[in-house]
PDB file with SEQRES, HELIX, SHEET and CRYST1 records, atoms N, CA, C and O in Angstrom:
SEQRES   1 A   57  UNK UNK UNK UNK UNK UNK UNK UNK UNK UNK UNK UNK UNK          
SEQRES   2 A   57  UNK UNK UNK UNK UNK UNK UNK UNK UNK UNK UNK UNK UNK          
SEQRES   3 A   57  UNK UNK UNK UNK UNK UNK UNK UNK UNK UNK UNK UNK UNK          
SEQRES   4 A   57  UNK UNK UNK UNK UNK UNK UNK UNK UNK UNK UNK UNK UNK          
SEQRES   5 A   57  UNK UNK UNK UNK UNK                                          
HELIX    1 AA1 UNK A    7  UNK A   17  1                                  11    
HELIX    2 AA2 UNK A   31  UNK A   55  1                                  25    
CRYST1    1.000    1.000    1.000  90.00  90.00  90.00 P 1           1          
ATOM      1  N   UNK A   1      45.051-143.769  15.289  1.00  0.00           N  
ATOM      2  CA  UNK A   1      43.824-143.781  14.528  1.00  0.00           C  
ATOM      3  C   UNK A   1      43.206-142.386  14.605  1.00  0.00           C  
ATOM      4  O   UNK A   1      43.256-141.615  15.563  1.00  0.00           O  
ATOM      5  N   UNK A   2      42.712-142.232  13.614  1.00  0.00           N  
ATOM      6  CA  UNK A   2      42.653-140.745  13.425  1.00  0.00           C  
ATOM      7  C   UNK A   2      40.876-140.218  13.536  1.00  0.00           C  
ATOM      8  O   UNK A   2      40.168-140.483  12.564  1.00  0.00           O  
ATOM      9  N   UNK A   3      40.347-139.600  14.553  1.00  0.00           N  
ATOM     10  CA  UNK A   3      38.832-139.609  14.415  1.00  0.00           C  
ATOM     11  C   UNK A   3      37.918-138.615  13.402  1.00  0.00           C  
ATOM     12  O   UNK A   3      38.116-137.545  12.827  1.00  0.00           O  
ATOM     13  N   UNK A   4      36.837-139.545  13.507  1.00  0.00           N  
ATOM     14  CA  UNK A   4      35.838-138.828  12.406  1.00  0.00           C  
ATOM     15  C   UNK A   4      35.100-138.179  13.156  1.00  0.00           C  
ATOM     16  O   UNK A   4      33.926-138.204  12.787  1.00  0.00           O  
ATOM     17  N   UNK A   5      35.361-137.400  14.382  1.00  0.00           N  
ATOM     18  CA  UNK A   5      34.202-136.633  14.686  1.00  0.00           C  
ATOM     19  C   UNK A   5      35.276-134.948  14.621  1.00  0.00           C  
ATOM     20  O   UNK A   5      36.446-134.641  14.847  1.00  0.00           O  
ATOM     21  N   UNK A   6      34.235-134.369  14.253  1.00  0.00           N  
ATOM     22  CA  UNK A   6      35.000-132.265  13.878  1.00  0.00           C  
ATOM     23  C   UNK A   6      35.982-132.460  15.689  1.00  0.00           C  
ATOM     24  O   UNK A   6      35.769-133.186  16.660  1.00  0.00           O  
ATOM     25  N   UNK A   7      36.804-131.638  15.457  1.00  0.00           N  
ATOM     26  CA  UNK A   7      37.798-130.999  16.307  1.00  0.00           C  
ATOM     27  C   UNK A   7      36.635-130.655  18.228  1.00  0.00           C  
ATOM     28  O   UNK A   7      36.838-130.998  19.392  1.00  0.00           O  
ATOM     29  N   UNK A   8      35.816-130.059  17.715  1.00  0.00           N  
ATOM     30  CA  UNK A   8      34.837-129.314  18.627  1.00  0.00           C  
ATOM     31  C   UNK A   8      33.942-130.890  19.682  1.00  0.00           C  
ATOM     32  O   UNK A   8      33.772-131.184  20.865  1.00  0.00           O  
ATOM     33  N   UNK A   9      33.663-131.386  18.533  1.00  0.00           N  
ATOM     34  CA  UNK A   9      32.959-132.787  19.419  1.00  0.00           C  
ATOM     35  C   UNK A   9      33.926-133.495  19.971  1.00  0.00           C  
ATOM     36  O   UNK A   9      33.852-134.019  21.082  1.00  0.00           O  
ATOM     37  N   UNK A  10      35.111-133.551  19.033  1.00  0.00           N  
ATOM     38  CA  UNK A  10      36.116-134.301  20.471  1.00  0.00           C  
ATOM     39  C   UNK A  10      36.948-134.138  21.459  1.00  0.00           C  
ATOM     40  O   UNK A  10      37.739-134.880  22.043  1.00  0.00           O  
ATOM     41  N   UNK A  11      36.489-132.498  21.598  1.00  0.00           N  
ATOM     42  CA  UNK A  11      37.242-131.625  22.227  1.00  0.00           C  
ATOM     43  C   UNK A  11      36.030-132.256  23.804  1.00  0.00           C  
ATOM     44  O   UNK A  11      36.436-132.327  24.964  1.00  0.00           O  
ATOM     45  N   UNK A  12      34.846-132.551  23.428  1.00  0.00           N  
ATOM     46  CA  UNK A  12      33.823-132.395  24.194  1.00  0.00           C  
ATOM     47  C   UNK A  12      33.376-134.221  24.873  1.00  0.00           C  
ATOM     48  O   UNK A  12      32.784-134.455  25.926  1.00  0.00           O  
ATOM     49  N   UNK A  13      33.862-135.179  23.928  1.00  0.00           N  
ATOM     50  CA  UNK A  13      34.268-136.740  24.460  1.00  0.00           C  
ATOM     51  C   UNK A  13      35.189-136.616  25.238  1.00  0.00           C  
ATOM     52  O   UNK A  13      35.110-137.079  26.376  1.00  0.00           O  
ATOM     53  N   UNK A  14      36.596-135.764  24.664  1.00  0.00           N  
ATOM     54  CA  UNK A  14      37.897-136.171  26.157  1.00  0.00           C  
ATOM     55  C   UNK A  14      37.334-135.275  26.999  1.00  0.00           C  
ATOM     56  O   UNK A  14      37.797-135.616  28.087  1.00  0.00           O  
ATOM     57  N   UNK A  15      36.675-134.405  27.174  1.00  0.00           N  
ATOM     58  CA  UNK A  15      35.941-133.955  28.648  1.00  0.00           C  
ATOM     59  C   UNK A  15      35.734-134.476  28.886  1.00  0.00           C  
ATOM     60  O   UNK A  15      36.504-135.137  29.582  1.00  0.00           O  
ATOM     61  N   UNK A  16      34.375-134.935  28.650  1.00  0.00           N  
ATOM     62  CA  UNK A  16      33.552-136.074  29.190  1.00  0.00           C  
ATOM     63  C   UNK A  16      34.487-137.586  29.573  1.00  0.00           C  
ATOM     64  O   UNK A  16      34.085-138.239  30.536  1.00  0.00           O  
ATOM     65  N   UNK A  17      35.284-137.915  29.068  1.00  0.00           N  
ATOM     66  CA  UNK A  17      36.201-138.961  29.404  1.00  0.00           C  
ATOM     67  C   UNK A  17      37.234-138.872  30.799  1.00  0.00           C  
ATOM     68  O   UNK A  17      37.818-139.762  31.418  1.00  0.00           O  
ATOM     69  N   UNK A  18      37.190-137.742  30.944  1.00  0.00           N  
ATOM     70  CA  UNK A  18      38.098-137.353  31.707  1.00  0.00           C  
ATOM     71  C   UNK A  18      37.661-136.552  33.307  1.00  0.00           C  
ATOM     72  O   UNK A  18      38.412-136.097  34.170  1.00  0.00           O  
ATOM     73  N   UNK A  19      36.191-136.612  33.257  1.00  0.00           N  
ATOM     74  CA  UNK A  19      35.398-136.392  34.958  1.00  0.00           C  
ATOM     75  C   UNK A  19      35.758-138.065  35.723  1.00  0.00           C  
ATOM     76  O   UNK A  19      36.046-139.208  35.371  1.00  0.00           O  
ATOM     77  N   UNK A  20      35.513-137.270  36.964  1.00  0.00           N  
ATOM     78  CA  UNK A  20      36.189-138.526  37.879  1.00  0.00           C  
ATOM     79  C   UNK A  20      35.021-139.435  37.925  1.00  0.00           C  
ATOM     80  O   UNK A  20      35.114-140.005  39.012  1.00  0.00           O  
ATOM     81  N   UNK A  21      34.040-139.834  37.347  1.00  0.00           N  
ATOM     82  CA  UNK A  21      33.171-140.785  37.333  1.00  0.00           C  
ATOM     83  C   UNK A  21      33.578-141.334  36.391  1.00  0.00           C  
ATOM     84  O   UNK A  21      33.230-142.513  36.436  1.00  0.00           O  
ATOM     85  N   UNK A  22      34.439-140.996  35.091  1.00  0.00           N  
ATOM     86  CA  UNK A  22      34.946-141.947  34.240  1.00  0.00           C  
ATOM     87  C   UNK A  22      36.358-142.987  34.822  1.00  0.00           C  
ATOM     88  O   UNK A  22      36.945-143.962  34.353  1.00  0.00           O  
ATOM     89  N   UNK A  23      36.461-142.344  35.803  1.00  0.00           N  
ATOM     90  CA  UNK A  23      37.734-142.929  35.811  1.00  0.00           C  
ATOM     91  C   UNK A  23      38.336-144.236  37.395  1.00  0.00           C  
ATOM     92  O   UNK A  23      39.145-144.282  38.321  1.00  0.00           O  
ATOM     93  N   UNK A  24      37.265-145.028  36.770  1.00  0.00           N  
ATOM     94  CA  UNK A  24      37.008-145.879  37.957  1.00  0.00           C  
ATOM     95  C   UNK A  24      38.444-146.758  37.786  1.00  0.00           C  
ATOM     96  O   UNK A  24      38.768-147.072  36.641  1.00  0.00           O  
ATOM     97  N   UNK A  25      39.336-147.170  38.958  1.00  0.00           N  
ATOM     98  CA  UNK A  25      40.362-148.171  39.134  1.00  0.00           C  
ATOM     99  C   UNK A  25      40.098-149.450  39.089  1.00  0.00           C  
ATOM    100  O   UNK A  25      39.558-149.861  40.116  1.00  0.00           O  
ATOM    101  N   UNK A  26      40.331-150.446  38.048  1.00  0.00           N  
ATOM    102  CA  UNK A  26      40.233-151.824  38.137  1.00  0.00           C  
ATOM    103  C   UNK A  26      40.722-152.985  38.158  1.00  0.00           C  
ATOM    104  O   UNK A  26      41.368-153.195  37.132  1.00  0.00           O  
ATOM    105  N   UNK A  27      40.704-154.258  39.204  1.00  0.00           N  
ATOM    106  CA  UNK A  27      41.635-154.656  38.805  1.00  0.00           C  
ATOM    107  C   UNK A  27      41.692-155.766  37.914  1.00  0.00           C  
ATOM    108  O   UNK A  27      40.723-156.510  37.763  1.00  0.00           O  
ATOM    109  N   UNK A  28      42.826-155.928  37.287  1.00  0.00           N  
ATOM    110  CA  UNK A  28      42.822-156.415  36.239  1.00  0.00           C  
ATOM    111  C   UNK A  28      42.271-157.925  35.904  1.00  0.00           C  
ATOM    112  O   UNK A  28      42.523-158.845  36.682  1.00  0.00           O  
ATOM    113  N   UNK A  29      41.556-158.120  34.786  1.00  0.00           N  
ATOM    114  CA  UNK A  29      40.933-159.388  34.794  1.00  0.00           C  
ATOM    115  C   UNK A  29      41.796-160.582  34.653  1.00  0.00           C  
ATOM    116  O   UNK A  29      42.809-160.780  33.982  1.00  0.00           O  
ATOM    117  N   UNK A  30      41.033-161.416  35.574  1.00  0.00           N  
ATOM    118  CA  UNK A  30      41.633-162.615  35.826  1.00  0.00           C  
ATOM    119  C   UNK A  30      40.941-163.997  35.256  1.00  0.00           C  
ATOM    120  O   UNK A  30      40.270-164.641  36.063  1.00  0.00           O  
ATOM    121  N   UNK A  31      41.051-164.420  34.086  1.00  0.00           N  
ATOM    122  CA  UNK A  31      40.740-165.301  33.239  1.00  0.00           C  
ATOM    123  C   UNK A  31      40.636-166.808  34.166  1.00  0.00           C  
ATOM    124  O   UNK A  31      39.668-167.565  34.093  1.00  0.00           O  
ATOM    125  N   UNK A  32      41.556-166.987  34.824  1.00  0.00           N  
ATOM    126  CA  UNK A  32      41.492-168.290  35.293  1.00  0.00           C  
ATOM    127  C   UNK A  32      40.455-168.503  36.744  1.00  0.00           C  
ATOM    128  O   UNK A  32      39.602-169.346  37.021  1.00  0.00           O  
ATOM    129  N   UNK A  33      40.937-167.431  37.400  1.00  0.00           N  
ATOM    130  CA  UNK A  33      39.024-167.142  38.714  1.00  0.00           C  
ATOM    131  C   UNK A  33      38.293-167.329  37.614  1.00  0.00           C  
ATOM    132  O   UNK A  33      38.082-168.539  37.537  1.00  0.00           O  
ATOM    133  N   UNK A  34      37.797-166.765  36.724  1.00  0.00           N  
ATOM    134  CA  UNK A  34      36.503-166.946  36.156  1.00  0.00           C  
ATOM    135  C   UNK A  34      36.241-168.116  35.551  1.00  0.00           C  
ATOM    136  O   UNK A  34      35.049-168.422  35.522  1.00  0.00           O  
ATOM    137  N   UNK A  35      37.047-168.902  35.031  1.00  0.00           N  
ATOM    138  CA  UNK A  35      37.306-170.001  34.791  1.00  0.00           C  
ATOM    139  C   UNK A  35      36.705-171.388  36.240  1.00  0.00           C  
ATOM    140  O   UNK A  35      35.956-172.358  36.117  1.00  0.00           O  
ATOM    141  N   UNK A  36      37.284-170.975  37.193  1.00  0.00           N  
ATOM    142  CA  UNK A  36      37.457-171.724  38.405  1.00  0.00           C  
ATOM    143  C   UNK A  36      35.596-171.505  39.119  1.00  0.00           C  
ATOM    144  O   UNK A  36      34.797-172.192  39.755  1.00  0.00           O  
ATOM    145  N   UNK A  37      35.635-170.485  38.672  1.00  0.00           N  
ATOM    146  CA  UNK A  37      34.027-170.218  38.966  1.00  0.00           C  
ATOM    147  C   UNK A  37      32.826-170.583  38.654  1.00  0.00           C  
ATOM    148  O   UNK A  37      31.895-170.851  39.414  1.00  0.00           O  
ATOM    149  N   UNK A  38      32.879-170.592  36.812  1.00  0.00           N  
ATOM    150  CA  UNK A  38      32.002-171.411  36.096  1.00  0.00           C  
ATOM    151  C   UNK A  38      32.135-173.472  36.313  1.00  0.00           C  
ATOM    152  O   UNK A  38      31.268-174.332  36.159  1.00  0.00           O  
ATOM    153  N   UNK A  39      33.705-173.594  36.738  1.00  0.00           N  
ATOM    154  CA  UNK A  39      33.620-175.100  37.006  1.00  0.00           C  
ATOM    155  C   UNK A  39      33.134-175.134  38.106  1.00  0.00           C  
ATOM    156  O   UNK A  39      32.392-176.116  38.067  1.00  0.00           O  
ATOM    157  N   UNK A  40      33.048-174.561  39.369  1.00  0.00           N  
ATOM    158  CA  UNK A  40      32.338-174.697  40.487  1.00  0.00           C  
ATOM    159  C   UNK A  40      30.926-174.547  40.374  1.00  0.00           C  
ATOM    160  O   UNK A  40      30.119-175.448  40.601  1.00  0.00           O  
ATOM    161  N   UNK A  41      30.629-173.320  39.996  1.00  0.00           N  
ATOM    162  CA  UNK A  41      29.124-173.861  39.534  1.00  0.00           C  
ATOM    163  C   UNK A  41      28.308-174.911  38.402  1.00  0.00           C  
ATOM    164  O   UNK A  41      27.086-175.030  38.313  1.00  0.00           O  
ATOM    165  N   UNK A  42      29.110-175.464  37.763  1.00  0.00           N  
ATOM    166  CA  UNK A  42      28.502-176.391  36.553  1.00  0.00           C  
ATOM    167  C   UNK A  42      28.437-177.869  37.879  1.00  0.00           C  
ATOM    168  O   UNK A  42      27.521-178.682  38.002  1.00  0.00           O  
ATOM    169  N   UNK A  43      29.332-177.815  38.444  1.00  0.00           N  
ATOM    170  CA  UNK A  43      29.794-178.870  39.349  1.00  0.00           C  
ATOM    171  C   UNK A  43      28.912-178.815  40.596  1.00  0.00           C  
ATOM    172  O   UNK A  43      28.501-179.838  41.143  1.00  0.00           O  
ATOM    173  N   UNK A  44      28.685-177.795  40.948  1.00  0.00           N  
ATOM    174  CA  UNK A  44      27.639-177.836  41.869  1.00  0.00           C  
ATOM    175  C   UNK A  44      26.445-177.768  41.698  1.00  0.00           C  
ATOM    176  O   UNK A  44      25.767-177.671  42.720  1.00  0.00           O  
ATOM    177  N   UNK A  45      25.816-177.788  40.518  1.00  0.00           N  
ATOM    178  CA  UNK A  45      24.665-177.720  39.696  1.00  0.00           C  
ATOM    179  C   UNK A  45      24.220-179.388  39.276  1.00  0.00           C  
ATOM    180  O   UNK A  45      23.124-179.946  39.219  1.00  0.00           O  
ATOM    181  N   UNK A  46      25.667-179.875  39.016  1.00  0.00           N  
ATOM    182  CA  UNK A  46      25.569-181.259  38.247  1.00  0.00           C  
ATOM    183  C   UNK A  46      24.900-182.047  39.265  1.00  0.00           C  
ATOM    184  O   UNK A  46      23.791-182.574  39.179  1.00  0.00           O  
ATOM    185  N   UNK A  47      26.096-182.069  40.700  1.00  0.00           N  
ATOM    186  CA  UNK A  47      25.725-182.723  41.966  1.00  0.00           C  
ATOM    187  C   UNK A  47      24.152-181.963  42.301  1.00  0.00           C  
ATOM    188  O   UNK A  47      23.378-182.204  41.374  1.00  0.00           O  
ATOM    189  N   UNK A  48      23.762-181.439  42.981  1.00  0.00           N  
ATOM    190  CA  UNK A  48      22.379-180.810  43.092  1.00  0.00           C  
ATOM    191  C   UNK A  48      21.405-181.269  42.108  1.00  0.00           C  
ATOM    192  O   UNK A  48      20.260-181.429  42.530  1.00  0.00           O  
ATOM    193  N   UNK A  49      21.614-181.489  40.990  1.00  0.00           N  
ATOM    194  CA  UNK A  49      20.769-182.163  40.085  1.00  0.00           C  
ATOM    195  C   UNK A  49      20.852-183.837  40.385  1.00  0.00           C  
ATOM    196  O   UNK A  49      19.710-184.279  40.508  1.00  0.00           O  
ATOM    197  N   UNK A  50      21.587-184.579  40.492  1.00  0.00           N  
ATOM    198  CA  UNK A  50      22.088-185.769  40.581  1.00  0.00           C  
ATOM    199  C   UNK A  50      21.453-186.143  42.120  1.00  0.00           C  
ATOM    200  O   UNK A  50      21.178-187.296  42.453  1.00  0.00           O  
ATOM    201  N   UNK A  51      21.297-185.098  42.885  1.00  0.00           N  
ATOM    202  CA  UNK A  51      20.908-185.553  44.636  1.00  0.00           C  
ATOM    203  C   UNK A  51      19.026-185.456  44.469  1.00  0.00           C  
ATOM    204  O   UNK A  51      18.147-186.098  45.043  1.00  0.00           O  
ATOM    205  N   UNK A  52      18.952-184.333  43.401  1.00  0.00           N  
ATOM    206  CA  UNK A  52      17.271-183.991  43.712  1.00  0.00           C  
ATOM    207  C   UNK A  52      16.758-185.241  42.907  1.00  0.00           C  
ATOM    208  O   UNK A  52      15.600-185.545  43.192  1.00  0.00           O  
ATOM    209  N   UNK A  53      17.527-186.233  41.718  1.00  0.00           N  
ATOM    210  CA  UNK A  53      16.592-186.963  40.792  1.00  0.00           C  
ATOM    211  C   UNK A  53      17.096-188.207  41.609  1.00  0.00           C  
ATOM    212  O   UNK A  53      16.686-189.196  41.002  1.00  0.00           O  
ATOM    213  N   UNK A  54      17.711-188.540  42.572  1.00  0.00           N  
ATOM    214  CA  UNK A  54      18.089-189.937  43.540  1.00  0.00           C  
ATOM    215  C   UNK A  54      17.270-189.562  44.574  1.00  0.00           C  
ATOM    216  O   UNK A  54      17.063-190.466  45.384  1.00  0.00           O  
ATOM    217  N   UNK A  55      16.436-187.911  44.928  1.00  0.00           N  
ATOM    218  CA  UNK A  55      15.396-187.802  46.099  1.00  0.00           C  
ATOM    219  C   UNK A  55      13.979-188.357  45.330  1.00  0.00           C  
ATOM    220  O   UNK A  55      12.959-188.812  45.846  1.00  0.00           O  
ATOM    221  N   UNK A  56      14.266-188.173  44.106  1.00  0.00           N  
ATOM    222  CA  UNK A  56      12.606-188.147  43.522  1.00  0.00           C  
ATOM    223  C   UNK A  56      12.073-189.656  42.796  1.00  0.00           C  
ATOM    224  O   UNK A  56      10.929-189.904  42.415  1.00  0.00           O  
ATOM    225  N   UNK A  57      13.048-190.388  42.749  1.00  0.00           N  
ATOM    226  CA  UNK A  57      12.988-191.988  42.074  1.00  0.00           C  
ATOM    227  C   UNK A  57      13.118-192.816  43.189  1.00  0.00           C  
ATOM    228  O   UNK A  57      13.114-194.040  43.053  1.00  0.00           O  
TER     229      UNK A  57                                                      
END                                                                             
């Protein structure tokens, strides 16, 4: 893909792209933890809700 910014400005993005604060190591996302996370909390939210309205009736 070919960019629309002049020669000079993108001479001045891959600088900027390329200081060691850009270039943090990550690891790679894991769809199913996050997955496993939101069911633990919906689930522990459900129960916690279900214990406070059997404390309050």
């Amino acid at each position: 893909m070919t960019s629309r910014l002049n020669p000079d400005d993108q001479k001045h993005v891959e600088e900027y792209l390329q200081l060691s604060q850009h270039r943090v190591e990550r690891r790679p996302f894991r769809p199913w933890i996050l997955l496993v996370v939101v069911l633990a909390v919906t689930i522990g939210l459900g129960l916690l809700s279900r214990l406070l309205s059997y404390l309050t009736l």
